[in-house]
C-alpha positions as CSV (number, residue, x, y, z in Angstrom):
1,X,-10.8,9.0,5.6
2,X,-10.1,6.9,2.5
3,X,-13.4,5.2,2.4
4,X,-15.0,8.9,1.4
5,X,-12.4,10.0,-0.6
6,X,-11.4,7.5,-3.1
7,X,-13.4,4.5,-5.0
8,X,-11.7,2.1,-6.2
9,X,-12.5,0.6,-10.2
10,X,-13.5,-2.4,-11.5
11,X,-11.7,-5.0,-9.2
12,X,-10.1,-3.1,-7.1
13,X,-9.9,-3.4,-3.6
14,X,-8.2,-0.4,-1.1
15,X,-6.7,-2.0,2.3
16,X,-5.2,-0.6,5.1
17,X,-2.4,-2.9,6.5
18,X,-2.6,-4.1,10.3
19,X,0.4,-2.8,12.6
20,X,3.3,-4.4,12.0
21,X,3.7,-6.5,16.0
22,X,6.9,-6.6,17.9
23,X,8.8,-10.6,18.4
24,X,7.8,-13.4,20.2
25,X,10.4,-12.3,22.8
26,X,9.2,-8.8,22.5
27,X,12.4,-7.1,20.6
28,X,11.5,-4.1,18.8
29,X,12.9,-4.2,15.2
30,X,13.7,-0.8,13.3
31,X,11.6,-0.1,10.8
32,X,14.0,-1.1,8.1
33,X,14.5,-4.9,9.1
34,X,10.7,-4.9,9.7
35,X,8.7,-6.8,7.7
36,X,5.5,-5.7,6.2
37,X,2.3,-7.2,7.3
38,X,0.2,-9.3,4.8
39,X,-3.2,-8.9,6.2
40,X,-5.5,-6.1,6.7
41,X,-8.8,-4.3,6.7
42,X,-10.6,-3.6,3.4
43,X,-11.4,-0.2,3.3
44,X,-13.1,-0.1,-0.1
45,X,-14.3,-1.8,-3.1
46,X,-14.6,-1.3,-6.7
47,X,-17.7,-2.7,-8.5
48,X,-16.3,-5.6,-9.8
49,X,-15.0,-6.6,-13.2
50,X,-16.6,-6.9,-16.5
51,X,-15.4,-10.3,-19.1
52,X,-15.6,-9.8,-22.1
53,X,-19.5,-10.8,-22.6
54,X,-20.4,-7.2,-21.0
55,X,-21.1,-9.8,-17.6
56,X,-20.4,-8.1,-14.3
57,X,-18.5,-10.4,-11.6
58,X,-18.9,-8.8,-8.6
59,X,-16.2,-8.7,-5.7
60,X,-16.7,-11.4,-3.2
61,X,-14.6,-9.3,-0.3
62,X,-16.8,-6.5,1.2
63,X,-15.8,-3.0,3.3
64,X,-14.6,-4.3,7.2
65,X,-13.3,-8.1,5.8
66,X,-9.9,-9.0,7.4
67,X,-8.2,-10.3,4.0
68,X,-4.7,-11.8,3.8
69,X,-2.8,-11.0,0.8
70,X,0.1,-11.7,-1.2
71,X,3.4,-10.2,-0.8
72,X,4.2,-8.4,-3.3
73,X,0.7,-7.0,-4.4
74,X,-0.7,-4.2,-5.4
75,X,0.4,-0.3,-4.9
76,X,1.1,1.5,-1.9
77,X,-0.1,5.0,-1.7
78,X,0.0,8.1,2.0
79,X,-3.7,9.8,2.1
80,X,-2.7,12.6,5.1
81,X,-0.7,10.0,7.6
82,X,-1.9,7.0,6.6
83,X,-1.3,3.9,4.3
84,X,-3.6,2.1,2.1
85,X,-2.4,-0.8,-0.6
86,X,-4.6,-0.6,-3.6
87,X,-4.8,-4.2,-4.9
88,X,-6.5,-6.5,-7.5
89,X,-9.0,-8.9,-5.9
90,X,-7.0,-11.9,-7.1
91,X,-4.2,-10.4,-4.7
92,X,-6.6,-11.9,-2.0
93,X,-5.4,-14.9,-0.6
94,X,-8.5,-15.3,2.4
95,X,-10.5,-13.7,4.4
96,X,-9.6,-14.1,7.9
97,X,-12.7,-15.1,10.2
């Protein structure tokens, strides 16, 4: 839903967190003590960023990459009932293979 109705800028990257999984010894945790995963799907890319020569640097993540990320990065927003983390592509710690 995201992917047609918001486009990220410059180098900006929309993710959609993976589920959040249960303990090794499968204990549930409440929501509140759970916490948030640091990898997820891209969902959309911006076009990349421009230095200060006028040069375009294009994002190296594409839509579908399984990227790991940094904690505290970026900015959560709710489109209908899901979550999406707008980031900056330096927030991208790998891409998972």
């Amino acid at each position: 839903m995201c992917a047609k109705k918001c486009k990220p800028l410059g180098n900006k990257i929309v993710i959609q967190r993976k589920e959040a999984q249960t303990t090794k010894g499968g204990i549930l945790l409440p929501e509140t003590a759970k916490e948030k995963p640091k990898q997820g799907i891209v969902i959309a890319v911006g076009p990349g960023k421009v230095d200060d020569k006028g040069k375009s640097h294009p994002i190296e993540v594409k839509v579908g990459d399984e990227v790991l990320f940094s904690s505290y990065a970026g900015t959560e927003y709710k489109m209908g009932v899901e979550d999406y983390l707008i980031l900056s592509e330096e927030d991208v710690l790998a891409i998972v293979n």
